[in-house]
C-alpha positions in Angstrom: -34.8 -4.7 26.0 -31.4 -3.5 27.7 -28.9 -5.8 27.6 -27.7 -6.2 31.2 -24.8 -8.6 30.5 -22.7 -5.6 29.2 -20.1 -3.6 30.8 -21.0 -0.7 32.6 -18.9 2.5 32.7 -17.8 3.7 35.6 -21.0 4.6 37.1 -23.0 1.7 35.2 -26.1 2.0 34.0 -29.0 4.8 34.4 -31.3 2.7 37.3 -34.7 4.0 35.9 -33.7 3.3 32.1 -32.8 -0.2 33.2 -35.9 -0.2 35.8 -38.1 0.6 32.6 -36.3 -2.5 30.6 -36.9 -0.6 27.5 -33.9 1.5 26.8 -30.1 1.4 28.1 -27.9 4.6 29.1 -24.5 4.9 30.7 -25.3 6.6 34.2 -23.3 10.3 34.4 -24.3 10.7 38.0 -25.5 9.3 41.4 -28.8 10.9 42.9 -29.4 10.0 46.4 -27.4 6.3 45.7 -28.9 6.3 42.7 -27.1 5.9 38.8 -28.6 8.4 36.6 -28.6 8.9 32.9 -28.8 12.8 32.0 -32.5 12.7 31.6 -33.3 11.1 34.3 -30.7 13.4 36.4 -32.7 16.6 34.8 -36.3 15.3 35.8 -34.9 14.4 39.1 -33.6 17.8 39.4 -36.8 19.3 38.1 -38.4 17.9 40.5 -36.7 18.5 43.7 -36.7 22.3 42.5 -40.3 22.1 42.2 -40.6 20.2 45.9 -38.0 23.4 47.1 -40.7 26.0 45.4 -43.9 24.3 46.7 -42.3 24.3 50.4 -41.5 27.9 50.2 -44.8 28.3 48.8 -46.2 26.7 52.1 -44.0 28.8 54.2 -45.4 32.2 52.9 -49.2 30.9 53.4 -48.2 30.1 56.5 -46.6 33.1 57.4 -49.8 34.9 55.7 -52.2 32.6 57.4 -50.8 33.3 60.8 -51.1 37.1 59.7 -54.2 37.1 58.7 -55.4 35.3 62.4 -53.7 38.6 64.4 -55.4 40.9 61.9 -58.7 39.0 62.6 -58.0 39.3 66.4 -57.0 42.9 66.2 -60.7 43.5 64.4 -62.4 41.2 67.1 -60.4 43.1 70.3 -61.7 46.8 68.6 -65.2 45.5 68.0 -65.4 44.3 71.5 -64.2 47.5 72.8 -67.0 49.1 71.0 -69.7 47.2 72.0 -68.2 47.4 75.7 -68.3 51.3 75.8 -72.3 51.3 74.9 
């Protein structure tokens, strides 16, 4: 259990190490007004890189999505064409 009676450093301590009440590490950075130990300050990292690749990753289906629906129409324009000159 962490002892929360002692001195921080500057930055005190990590938030989800104390938040867990199983370990205690000084904080080396501030995430979003949060202290974070390295670890913690890696896996938050990971995961806003992995938020930043699965919006781009929505943008392109979008993008091919939206392509895909003028494609269709295109198809669905000639094929009514057809049918009209019979």
């Amino acid at each position: 259990m962490a002892d929360k009676n002692r001195v921080p450093r500057p930055l005190g301590w990590c938030s989800a190490c104390l938040a867990d009440d199983q370990r205690e590490h000084p904080a080396v950075t501030s995430h979003q007004g949060t202290s974070l130990c390295r670890e913690h300050n890696a896996a938050a990292h990971r995961e806003q890189q992995a938020s930043l690749r699965l919006g781009d990753l929505a943008a392109q289906a979008q993008t091919q999505a939206e392509a895909a629906v003028e494609e269709a129409r295109k198809i669905l324009a000639r094929a009514w064409h057809l049918r009209d000159q019979r």
